[in-house]
C-alpha positions as CSV (number, residue, x, y, z in Angstrom):
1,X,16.7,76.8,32.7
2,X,16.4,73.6,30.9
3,X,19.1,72.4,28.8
4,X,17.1,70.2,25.9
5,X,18.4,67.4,23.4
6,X,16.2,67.8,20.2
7,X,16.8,66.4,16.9
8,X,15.3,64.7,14.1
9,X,15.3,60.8,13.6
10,X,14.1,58.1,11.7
11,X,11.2,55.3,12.7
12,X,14.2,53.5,13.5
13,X,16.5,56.0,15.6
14,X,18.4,57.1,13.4
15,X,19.7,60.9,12.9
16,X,21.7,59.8,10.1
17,X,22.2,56.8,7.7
18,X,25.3,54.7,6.9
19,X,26.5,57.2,4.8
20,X,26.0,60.3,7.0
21,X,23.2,61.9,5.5
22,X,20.1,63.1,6.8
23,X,18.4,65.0,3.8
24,X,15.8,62.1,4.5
25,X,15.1,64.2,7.7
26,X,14.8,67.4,6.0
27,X,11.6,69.3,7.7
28,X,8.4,70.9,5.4
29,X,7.2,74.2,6.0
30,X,5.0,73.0,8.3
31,X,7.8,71.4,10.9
32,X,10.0,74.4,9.9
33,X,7.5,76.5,11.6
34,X,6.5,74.4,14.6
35,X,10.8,74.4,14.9
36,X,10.7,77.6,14.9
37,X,8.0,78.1,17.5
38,X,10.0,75.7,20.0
39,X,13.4,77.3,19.3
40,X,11.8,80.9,20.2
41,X,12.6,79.6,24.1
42,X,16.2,78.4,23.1
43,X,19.7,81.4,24.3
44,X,22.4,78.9,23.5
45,X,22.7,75.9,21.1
46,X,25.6,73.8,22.0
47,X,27.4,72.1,19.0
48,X,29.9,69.4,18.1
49,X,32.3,70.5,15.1
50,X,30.4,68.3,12.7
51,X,27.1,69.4,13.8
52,X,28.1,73.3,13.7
53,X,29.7,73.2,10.0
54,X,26.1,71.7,9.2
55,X,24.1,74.4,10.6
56,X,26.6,77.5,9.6
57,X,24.7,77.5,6.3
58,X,22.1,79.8,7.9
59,X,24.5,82.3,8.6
60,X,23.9,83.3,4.5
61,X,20.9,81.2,3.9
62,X,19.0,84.3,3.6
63,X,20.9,85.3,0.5
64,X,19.9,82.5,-1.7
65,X,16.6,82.5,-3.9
66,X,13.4,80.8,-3.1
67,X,13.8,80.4,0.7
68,X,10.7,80.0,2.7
69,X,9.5,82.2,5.2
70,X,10.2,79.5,7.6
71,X,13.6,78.9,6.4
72,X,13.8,83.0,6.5
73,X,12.9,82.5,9.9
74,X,14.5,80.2,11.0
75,X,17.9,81.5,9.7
76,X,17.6,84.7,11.9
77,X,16.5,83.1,15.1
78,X,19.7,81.0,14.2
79,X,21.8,83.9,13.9
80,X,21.0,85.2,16.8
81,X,20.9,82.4,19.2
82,X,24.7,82.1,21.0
83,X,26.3,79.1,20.0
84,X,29.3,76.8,22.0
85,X,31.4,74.6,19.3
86,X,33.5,71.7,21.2
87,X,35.8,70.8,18.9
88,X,39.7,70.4,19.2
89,X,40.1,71.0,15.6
90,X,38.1,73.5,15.0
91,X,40.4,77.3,14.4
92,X,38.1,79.9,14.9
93,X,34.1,80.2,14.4
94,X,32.7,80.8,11.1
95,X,29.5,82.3,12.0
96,X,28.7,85.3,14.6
97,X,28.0,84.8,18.1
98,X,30.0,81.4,18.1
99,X,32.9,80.7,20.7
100,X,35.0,77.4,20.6
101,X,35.6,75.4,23.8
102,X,37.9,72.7,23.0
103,X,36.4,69.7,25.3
104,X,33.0,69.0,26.8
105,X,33.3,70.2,31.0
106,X,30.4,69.0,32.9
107,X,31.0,71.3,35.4
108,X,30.6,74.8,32.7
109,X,27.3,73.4,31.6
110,X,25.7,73.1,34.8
111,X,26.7,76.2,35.5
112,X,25.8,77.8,31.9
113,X,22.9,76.4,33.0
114,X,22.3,78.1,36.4
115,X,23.2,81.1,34.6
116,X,21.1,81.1,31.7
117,X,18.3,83.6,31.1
118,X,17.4,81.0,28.6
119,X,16.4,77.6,27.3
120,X,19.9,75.5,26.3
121,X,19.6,73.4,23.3
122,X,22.4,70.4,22.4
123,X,22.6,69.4,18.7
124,X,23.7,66.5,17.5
125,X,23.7,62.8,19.3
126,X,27.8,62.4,20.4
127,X,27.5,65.6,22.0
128,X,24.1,64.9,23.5
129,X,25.6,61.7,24.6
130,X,28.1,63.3,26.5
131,X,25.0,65.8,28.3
132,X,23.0,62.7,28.5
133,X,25.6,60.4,30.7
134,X,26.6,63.3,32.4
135,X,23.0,63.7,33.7
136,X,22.3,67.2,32.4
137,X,19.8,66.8,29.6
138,X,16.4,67.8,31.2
139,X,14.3,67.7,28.3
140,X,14.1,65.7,24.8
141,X,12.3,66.2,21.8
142,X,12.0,63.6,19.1
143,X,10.6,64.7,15.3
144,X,10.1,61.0,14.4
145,X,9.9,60.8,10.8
146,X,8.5,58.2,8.8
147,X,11.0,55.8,7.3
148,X,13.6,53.7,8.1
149,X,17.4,54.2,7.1
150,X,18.1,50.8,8.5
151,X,22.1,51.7,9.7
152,X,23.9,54.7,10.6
153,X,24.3,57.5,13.5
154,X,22.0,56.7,16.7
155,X,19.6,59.1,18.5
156,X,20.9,57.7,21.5
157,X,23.7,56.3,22.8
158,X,24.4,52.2,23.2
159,X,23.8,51.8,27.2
160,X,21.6,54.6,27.8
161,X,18.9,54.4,30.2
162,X,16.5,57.3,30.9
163,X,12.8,57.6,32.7
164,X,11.6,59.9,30.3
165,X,7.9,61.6,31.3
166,X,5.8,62.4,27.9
167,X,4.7,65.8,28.2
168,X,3.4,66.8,24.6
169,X,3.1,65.6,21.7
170,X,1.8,66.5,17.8
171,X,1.1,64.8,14.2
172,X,2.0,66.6,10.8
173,X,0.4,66.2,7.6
174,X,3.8,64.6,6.3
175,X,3.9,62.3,8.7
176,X,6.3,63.0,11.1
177,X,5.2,62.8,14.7
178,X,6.9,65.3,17.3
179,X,7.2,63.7,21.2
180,X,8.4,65.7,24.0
181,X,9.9,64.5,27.0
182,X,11.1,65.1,30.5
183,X,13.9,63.2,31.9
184,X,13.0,61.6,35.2
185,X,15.8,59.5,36.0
């Protein structure tokens, strides 16, 4: 199975500004559902701590008024997607179907990998950094979205280099451009 880096970034690479936020990212109903559609082939999402207390919000999501039927969705493909948390302060998960590992092993995600029925997503760009160097990320998928944020978190790493193959790609209405890759080297 493929273990696939995905995330949302700005025209200049960035997943998050100077100040850490990334509402600027924030999918319409149209992405939400193209999301969706990709993260039907997804059995594990691997999270940093940061990333994870983030996406624990659709674990109730569904309670609160006026959510989409994406965002519906969305929410219970996230619930029921397994979940891996690296974090060494982290206690205990706050969100079903959620263990903690407490450092990033190499070695357990290959084999994850070997094992997997599924598709492996990794969330967030210091953790994907960590797949990425270790030479595990086979796939990546960019949701470039139009503006600029001009500091903050990087999409990828300082010192990466990657052959990367374009194997799809798709235009919103909004803007935002969605490019798949496979890593080649």
């Amino acid at each position: 199975m493929s273990l696939i880096y995905a995330l949302h970034m700005s025209v200049d690479g960035y997943v998050e500004d100077e100040h850490g936020r990334f509402d600027w990212a924030a999918p319409d109903e149209e992405v939400s559902s193209f999301v969706n559609q990709l993260t039907a082939s997804i059995g594990t999402h691997l999270y940093g701590r940061r990333m994870y207390e983030t996406m624990v919000y659709w674990e109730t999501a569904h309670t609160l008024p006026d959510q989409s039927q994406a965002e519906l969705d969305w929410g219970r493909q996230w619930k029921a997607i397994e979940k891996i948390v690296y974090s060494t302060t982290l206690a205990e998960p706050r969100g079903l179907r959620t263990r903690i590992e407490r450092t990033f092993d190499p070695e357990a995600v290959r084999q994850l990998k070997a094992n997997a029925g599924h598709d492996i997503a990794v969330a967030g760009p210091e953790l994907a950094a960590h797949a990425l160097r270790a030479g595990l990320v086979d796939e990546i998928q960019m949701f470039i979205v139009p503006m600029t944020v001009g500091a903050g978190k990087r999409f990828f790493p300082d010192g990466m280099r990657l052959k990367l193959e374009l194997v799809d790609e798709r235009r919103f209405r909004s803007g935002v451009v969605f490019l798949r890759y496979v890593v080649r080297g």
